[in-house]
N, C-alpha and C positions, 0 to 999 in steps of 0.2 A: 483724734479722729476728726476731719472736716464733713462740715454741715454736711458736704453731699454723699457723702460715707454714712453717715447717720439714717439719711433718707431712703436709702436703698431698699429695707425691709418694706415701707410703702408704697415704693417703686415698682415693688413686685405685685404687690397685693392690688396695684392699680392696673399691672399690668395683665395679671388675669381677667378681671374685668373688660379690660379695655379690648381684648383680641375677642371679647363676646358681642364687645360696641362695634368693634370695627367688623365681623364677621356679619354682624344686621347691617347697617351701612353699605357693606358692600351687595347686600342684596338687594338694595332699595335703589344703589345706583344702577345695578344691571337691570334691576325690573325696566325701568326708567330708559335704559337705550334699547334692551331689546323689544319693548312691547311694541305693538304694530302702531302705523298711524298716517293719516288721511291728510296732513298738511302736505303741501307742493314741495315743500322742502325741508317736513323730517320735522323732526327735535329742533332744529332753529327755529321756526315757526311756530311749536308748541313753547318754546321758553318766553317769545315776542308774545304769545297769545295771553300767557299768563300774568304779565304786567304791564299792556301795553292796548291804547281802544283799539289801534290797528284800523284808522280807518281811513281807506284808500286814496281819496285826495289829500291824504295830509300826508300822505307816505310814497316813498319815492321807487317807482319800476323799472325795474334793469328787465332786461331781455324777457319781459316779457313778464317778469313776479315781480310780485311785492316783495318788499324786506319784512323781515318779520318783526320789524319796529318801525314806529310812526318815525318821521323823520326829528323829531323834538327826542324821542325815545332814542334813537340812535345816535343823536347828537353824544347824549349822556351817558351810555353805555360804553361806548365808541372812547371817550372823554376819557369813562375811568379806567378801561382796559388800557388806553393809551399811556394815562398819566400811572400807574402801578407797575407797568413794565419797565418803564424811560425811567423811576427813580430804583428799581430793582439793579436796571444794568448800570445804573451811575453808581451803587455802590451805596445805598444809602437804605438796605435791605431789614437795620438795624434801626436806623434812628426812629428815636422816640418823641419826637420835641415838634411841638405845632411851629410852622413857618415863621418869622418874626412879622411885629403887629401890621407895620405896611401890608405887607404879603396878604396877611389874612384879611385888611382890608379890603384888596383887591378882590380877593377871592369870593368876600361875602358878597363883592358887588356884582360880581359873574351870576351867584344863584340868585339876586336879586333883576337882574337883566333877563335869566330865565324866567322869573315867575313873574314878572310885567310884563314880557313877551306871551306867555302863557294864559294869562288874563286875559290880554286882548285879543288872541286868538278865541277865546273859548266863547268871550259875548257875543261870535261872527253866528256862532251856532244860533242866534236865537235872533230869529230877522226881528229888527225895528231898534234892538237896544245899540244904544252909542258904542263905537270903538275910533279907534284914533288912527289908528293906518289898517291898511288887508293886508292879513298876515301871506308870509309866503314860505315856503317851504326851504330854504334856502335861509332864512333866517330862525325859523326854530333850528334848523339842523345848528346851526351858528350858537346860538343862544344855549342850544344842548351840550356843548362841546365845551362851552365854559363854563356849564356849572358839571358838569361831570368833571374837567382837571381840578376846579375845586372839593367835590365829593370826593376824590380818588386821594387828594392828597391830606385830606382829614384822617380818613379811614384808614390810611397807610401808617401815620403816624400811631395813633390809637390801638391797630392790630401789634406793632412791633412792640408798644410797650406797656400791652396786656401779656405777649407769646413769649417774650426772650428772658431769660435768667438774668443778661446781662444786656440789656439794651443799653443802646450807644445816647449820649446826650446830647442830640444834636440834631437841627430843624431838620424836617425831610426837603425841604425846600429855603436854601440859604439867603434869596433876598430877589429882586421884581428880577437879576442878568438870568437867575435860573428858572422864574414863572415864564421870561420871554419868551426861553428855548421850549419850554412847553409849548409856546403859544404857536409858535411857530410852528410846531410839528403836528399839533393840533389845526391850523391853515391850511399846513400842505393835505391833513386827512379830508379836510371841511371838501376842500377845492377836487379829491381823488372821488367824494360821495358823487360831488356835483356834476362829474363826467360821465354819470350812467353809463359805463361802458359796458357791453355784455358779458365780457370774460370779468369783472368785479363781484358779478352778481354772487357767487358761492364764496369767494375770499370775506366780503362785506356781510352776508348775513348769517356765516361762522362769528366772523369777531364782532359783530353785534351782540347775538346769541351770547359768546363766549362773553361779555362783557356784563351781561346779566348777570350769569352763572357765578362770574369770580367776584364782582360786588357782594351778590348774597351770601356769599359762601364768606367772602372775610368778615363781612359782619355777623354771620352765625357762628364763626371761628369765637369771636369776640365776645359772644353767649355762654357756647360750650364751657371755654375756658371760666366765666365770674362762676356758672352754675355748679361744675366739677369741684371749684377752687383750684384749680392748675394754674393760677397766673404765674406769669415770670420763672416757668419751669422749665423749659425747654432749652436746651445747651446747642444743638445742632438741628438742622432740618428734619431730619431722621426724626428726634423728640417731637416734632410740632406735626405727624404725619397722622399721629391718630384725633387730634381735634381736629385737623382741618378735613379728614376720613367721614368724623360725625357730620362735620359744619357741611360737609357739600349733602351728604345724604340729605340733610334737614331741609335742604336750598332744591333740592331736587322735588321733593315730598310736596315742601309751600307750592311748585311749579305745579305738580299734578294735580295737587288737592285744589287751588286758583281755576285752571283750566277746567277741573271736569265741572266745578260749581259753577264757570259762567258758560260754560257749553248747557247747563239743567234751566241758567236761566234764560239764554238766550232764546233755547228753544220754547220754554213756557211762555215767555211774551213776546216769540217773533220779531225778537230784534234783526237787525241791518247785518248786526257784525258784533 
């Protein structure tokens, strides 16, 4: 009889359980779209509100709204929805293996570009203390965009070989010819932000938003799975549909529960935003 023949009776026993998980879940995700709400634009707004200062000169307006993320914020969202698609359709939906050390060189150097860009934007906030250039919007969004292809293609790696039975042994990202094509696509996104055109405005603070969403969700994938013990169980898509069922409830939940605590404190001490 094979291991997976063996496993079956657990299979089952988990799977009763699991249509009671996935049955709350899916009531956490409908609370979450149907309930009412006072943003200009919805649930993208509220998911930006939830992790993001959102505050209006450092965030970039199309026809007339804000994104529902600072532009540093969107850079990064933006990054990893990009960078999780573009190695999904490359076929690389499996691999388990961190990029080789060049690569990840690179990469660490992108979130280190971020968080010195971020630095020095942050001391502008407080007149008199030294910074070294004025930041500009256009350069966090920049600065966002490479440490998000590097965020996306850690976390890619990591979900595939926590989730797959049979993960493939092989970088998500093979060497700098495949980080360029990144880069590149990630340039043409940077250069699409920067033409505020007014027909962007809903495409742009969807896949923001959406960019939120699929980040928290693969890394609560990656929770569910060590806490269940379900590593490396999942044969087909189909198998991986009730963690990642749990994982987004969970990612929706952090969103509301974030949102209404700084809406309690905003209002208590009269903040800005």
């Amino acid at each position: 009889m094979s291991d997976r023949s063996q496993a079956l009776p657990n299979l089952h026993l988990y799977n009763l359980r699991g249509w009671l998980a996935a049955g709350l879940a899916l009531l956490v995700i409908g609370y979450f779209f149907l309930s009412p709400t006072t943003f200009p634009l919805g649930k993208m707004d509220a998911v930006g509100y939830a992790v993001c200062h959102r505050i209006p000169e450092r965030s970039f307006i199309i026809s007339g709204q804000q994104l529902p993320l600072c532009a540093r914020c969107s850079g990064t969202f933006l990054g990893v929805l990009l960078t999780l698609n573009t190695l999904t359709v490359a076929g690389r939906s499996r691999a388990s293996r961190m990029p080789p050390s060049r690569v990840l060189i690179v990469l660490m150097s992108f979130v280190g570009l971020w968080a010195f860009d971020g630095l020095n934007s942050y001391l502008t906030l407080y007149p008199g203390l030294p910074h070294l250039y004025e930041p500009q919007n256009w350069l966090r969004l920049t600065t966002g965009m490479l440490n998000g292809i590097a965020i996306g293609a850690v976390v890619f790696a990591i979900l595939n070989f926590s989730l797959w039975r049979n993960p493939r042994p092989e970088p998500v990202l093979r060497g700098l010819h495949e980080l360029a094509g990144l880069l590149v696509l990630g340039g043409l996104l940077v250069g699409l932000v920067l033409t505020e055109i007014d027909a962007l405005l809903y495409p742009l603070a969807l896949a923001s938003a959406l960019g939120v969403v699929v980040m928290l969700t693969s890394t609560n994938t990656i929770i569910v799975l060590i806490a269940s013990r379900r590593e490396n169980t999942a044969y087909r898509w189909r198998d991986a549909a009730l963690p990642v069922i749990v994982a987004l409830a969970l990612s929706l939940t952090v969103v509301m529960g974030i949102g209404a605590g700084r809406t309690a404190l905003t209002d208590a001490l009269n903040l800005p935003f």
